[in-house]
Structure formats: structure tokens, C-alpha cells
C-alpha positions as CSV (number, residue, x, y, z in Angstrom):
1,X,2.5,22.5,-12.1
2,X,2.7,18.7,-10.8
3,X,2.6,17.8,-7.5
4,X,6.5,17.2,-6.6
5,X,7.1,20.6,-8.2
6,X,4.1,22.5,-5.6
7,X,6.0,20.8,-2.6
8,X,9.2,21.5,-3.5
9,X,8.4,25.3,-3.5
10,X,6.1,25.0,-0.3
11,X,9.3,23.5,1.2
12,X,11.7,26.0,-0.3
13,X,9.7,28.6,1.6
14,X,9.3,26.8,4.5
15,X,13.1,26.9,4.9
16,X,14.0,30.7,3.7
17,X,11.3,31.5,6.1
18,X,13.2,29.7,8.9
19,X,16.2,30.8,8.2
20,X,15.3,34.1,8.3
21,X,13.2,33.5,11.6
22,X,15.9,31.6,13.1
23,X,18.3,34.9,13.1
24,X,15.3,36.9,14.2
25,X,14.7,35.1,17.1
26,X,18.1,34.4,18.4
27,X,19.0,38.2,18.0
28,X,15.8,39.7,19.4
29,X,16.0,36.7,22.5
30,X,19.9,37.2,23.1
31,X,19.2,41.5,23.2
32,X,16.0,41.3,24.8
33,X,16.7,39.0,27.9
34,X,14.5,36.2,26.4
35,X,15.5,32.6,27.1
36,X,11.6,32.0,25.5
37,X,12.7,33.7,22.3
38,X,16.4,31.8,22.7
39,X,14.0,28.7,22.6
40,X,11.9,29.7,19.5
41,X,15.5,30.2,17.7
42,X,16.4,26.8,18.3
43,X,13.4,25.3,17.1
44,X,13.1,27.1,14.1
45,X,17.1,26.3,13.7
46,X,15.7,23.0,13.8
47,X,13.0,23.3,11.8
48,X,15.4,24.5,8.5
49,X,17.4,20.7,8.8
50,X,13.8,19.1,8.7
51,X,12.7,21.0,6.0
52,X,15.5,19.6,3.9
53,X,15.2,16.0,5.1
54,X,11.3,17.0,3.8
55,X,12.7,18.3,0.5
56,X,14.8,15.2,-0.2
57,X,12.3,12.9,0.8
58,X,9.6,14.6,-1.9
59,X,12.3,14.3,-4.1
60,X,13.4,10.7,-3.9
61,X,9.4,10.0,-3.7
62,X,8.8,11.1,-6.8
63,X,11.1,8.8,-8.9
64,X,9.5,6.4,-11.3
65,X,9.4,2.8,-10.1
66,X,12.4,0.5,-10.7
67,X,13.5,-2.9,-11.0
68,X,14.4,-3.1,-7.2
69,X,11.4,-0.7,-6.8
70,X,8.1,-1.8,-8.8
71,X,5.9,0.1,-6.2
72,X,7.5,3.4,-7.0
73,X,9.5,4.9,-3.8
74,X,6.5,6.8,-2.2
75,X,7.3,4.9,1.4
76,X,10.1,7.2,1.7
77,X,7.6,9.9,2.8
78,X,6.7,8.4,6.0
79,X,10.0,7.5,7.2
80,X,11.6,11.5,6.4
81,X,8.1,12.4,8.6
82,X,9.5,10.0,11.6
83,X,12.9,11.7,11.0
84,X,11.2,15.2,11.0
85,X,8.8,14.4,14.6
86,X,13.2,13.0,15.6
87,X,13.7,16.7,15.1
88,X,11.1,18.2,16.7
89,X,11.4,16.1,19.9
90,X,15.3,16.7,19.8
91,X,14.8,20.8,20.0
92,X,11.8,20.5,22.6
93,X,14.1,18.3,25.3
94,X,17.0,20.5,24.6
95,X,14.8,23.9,25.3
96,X,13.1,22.1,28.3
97,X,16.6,21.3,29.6
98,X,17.6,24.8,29.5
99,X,14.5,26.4,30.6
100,X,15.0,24.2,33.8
101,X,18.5,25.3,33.9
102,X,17.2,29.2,33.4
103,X,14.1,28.8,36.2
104,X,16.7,28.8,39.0
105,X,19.2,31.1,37.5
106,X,18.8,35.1,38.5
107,X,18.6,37.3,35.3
108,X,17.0,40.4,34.1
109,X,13.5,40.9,32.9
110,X,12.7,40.4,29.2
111,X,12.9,44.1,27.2
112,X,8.9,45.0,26.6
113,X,10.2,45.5,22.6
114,X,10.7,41.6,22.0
115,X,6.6,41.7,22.6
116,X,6.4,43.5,19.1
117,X,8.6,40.8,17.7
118,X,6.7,38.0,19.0
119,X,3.4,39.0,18.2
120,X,4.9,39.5,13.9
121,X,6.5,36.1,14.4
122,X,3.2,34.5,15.3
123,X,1.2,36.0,12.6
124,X,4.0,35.0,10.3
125,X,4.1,31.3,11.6
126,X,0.4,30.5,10.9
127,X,0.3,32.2,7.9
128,X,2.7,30.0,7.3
129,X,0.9,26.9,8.3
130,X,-1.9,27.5,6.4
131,X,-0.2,28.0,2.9
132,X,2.2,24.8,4.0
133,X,-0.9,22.7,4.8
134,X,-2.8,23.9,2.1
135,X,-0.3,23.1,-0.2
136,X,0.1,19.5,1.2
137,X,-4.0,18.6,0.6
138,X,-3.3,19.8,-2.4
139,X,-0.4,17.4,-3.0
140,X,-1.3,14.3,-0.7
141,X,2.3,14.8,1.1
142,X,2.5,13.4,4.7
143,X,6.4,14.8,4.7
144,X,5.0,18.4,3.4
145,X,1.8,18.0,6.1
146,X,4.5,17.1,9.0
147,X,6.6,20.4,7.8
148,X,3.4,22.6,7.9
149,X,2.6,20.8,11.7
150,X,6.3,22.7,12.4
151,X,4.4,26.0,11.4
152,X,2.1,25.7,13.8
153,X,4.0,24.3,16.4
154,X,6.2,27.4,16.1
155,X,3.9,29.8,16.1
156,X,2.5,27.9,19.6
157,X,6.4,28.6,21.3
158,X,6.1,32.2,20.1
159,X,2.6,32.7,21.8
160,X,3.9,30.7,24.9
161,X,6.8,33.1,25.3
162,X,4.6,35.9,24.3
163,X,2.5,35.2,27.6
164,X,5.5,34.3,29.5
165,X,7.1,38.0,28.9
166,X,3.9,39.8,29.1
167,X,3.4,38.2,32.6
168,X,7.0,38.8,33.5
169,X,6.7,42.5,32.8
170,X,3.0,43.1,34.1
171,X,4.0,41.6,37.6
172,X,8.1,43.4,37.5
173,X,11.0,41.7,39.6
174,X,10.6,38.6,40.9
175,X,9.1,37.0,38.1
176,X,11.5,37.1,35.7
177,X,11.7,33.4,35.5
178,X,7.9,34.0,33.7
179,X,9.6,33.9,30.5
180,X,11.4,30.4,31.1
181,X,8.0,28.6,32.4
182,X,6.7,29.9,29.1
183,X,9.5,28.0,27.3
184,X,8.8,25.0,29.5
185,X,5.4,25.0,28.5
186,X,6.2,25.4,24.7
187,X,8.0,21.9,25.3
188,X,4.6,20.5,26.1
189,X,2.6,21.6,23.0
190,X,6.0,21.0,20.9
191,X,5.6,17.2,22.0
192,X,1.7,16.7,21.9
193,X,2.7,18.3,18.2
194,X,4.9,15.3,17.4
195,X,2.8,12.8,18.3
196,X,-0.3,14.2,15.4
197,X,2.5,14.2,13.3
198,X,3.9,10.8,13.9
199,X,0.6,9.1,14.6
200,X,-0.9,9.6,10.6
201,X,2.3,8.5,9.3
202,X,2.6,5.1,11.4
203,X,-0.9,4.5,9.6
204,X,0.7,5.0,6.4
205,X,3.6,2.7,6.8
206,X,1.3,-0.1,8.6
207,X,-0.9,0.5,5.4
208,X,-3.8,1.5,7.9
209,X,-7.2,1.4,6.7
210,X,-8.4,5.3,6.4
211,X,-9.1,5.4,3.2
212,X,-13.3,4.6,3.1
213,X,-13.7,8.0,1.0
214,X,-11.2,6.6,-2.0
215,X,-12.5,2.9,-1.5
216,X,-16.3,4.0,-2.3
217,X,-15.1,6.5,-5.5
218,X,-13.0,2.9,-6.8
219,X,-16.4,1.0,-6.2
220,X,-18.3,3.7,-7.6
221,X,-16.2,4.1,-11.3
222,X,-16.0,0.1,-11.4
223,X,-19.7,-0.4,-11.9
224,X,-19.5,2.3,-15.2
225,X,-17.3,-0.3,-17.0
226,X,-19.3,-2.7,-19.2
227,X,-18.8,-6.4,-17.8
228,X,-18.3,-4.9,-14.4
229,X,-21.0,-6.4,-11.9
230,X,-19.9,-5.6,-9.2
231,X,-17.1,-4.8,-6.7
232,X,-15.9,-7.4,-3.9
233,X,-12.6,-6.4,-1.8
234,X,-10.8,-3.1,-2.1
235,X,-7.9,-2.4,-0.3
236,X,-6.3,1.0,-0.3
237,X,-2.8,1.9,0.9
238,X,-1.2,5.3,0.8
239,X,2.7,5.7,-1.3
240,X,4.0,9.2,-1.3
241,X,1.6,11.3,-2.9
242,X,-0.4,8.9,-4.6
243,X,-2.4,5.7,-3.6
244,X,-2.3,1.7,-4.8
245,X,-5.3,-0.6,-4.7
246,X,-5.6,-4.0,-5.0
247,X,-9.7,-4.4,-6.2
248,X,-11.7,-7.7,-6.8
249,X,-14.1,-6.8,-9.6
250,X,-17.3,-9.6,-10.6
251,X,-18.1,-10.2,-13.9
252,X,-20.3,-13.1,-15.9
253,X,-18.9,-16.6,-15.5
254,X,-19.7,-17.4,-18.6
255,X,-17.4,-15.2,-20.6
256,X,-14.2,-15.7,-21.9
257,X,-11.1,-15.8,-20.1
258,X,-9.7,-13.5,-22.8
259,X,-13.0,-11.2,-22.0
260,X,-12.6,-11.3,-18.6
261,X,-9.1,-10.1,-19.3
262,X,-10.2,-7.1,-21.7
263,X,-12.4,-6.1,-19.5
264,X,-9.9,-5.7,-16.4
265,X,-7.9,-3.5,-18.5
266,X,-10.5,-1.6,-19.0
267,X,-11.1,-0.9,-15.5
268,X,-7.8,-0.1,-14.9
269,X,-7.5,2.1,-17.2
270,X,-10.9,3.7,-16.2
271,X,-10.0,4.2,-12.6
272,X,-6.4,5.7,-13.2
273,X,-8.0,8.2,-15.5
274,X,-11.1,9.2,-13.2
275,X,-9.1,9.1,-9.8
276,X,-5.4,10.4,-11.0
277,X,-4.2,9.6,-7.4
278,X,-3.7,6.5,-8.0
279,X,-0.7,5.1,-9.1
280,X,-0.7,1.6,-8.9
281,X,-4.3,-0.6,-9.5
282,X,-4.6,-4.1,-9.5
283,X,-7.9,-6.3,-11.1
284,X,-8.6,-9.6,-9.7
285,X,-11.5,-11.0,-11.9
286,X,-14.2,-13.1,-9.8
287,X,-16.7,-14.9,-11.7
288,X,-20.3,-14.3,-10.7
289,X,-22.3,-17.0,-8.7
């Protein structure tokens, strides 16, 4: 199976699993007197359009380079991931609106049965998260690694409201509002959420340097060419699911410039085939001093 084809079904189920969640959660908050679990439907409502922004970002990724693309499209990725943290941040002001609106508004106590509900939503969510992020190691996908962050962040609004009703029934009337703070709260970890997701794909669009793990395995499989002497600059930069670099690889001066050409193909072939990550390598030749 290739890589666009194991994010695609980690996304697929990302989305049934919302969808399904979504109803859950706006049935069992709207019966059980739970603006918390109100609040968990709405993200997870949320969390269906950014799975399919994520799905048609891994798809467009994943087309072969073009005339008015000779980098491939892999930059795509990032920008659905900004899109996706637009989401999240969206949901999280609109349920910290209305958790405001909720605190000074009288209203019964959550039902003690939306507890049961809570606690299988949360074991859902980051088992969830897990397979997600697992899948997007596997795969290299920021888009599919900012879905799996939505996993998680769920499954933190679901153990928020889970406090926030347990409180709310432990201490009786009076404290029904309990169950909005929760939501409130949830806000809070739904936004420092955003920001881990955001912050590694900015480095990926600015082409930021976090790549010293890749750089010394491109070092490494340069010196078992023949010709190769050694390795000077090696930039990395991150496209999609795969990676570019751009080496400077010493060799004799007093070779050939036909030599000197064989043997950069030969390190380019070498390095595609013993790092398959990378999609894109280019070989500037330095003679030796």
C-alpha cells in the first residue's frame, strides 16, 4: 500500500468516526442537560469539514510534478494544516462564546447517564489519535499529523466536560454552571492544541532546518559512491510526504568533467534508492583542494 493510499484511509476513518461522534454528542448533550457535550458536538462537527480539507490536500499532494509544478505539489500539505488549526480555532471561540452565554444562564443539572457516554467517547478519541498519528509517521503527512492533533484534542473536551458534570453532580444545585466552565476550559487546551499544530507546519513552509537526522543519512550514503570524497552543504526541505535536497558532493579535481558528471548520477541515483523519502535530489560537484 503507498503512502497516499494509507492516508487516505486514516482520513476516511477519521471522518466516519466523526460523523458518527458528532450525532452522539449532540443527542446525548441536547438530552442530558450538557452544554459541555453541546460543545464536543460542535467540534467534532468541525472536525468532519477538516478532515476533508485533509483528504483533498493528500490528494492534490500526491500528483506528479508538472510543467507549472517541477517540485511536485507537496506544499499543499501545510497550507490544508493552516486551514485545518482555521477550524479548530473557529469551533473553540464559538463554544467559549456560548459557554459564557451558558455560565450566567439558570438550567438543570447534567443527567449522571451522559458520564457513561463521555468516558466511551474518550477512549474512542485517543484510540483514535494513536492509529491517526501512527499512520501519519508512517506516511510523513503534516495534514494527516494535524487531523490526528484533532483526536486528541477531542478526546481533551470530552475529559473536560467529564470533570465538569461529575463536579456538577457530586456538589447538586448550585453548581450546574460546572458543566459550562468545563467547556470554557476545553477552549483553552483546544487553542494551545492549534498552536502544536500550526507551529511544525510554519517550519515546513519557511523550509525550516529540522531535518539533522535525514542530512547525516544523505552524508552518510554519499561517501559509499566511488569518486565521492566527501560531502559539503546539505540542505533539506520537507514537500508533502517526501523530502528535496540540494547536496554539494567533492570529488578529485583532476577528473573529467564528463566523470564528474557520471559520478553525480550515480549519487543520485544511490540516495533515492537508499532513502525512498526523497523525491527531489540535486548534485553540485566541488572539486577537491
Amino acid at each position: 500500500m503507498t503512502n497516499e493510499e494509507t492516508a487516505v484511509r486514516a482520513t476516511y476513518f477519521g471522518i466516519a468516526g466523526n460523523t458518527a461522534l458528532a450525532l452522539l454528542k449532540g443527542a446525548a448533550g441536547y438530552f442530558g442537560n450538557s452544554y459541555a457535550l453541546v460543545a464536543d458536538a460542535i467540534e467534532s462537527t468541525a472536525d468532519i469539514f477538516s478532515s476533508l480539507l485533509v483528504l483533498l490536500g493528500i490528494r492534490y499532494a500526491n500528483r506528479p510534478a508538472d510543467e507549472n509544478h517541477p517540485y511536485g505539489h507537496g506544499r499543499i500539505e501545510p497550507l490544508v494544516t493552516f486551514l485545518v488549526v482555521g477550524f479548530l480555532m473557529t469551533s473553540a471561540t464559538i463554544i467559549a462564546y456560548e459557554s459564557i452565554q451558558n455560565i450566567g444562564t439558570p438550567h438543570a443539572l447534567p443527567k449522571a447517564w451522559t458520564l457513561l457516554v463521555l468516558g466511551g467517547i474518550i477512549a474512542w478519541k485517543e484510540w483514535s489519535f494513536r492509529t491517526v498519528m501512527k499512520k501519519a509517521e508512517q506516511t510523513n503527512s503534516s495534514a494527516l499529523k494535524a487531523d490526528a492533533w484533532h483526536h486528541r484534542s477531542d478526546a481533551l473536551t470530552s475529559v473536560a466536560a467529564f470533570l465538569g458534570i461529575s463536579f456538577a453532580l457530586l456538589m447538586g444545585p448550585g453548581y450546574e454552571a460546572a458543566d459550562d466552565w468545563a467547556a470554557l476550559l476545553a477552549t483553552g487546551l483546544i487553542f494551545y492544541n492549534s498552536y502544536r499544530i500550526f507551529r511544525p507546519a510554519l517550519g515546513e513552509i519557511l523550509d525550516e532546518n529540522v531535518h539533522d537526522d535525514l542530512v547525516a543519512d544523505i552524508r552518510r550514503v554519499a561517501l559509499t559512491v566511488d569518486g565521492v570524497l566527501g560531502t559539503e552543504k546539505c540542505f533539506v526541505r520537507k514537500a508533502g510526504m517526501s523530502y528535496q535536497t540540494d547536496l554539494h558532493a567533492t570529488v578529485s579535481g583532476d577528473i573529467s568533467v564528463r566523470r564528474g558528471h557520471e559520478i553525480a548520477h550515480e549519487l543520485q541515483a544511490r540516495l533515492q534508492q537508499e532513502l525512498p523519502q526523497l523525491s527531489h535530489v540535486l548534485i553540485h560537484v566541488e572539486p577537491q583542494e
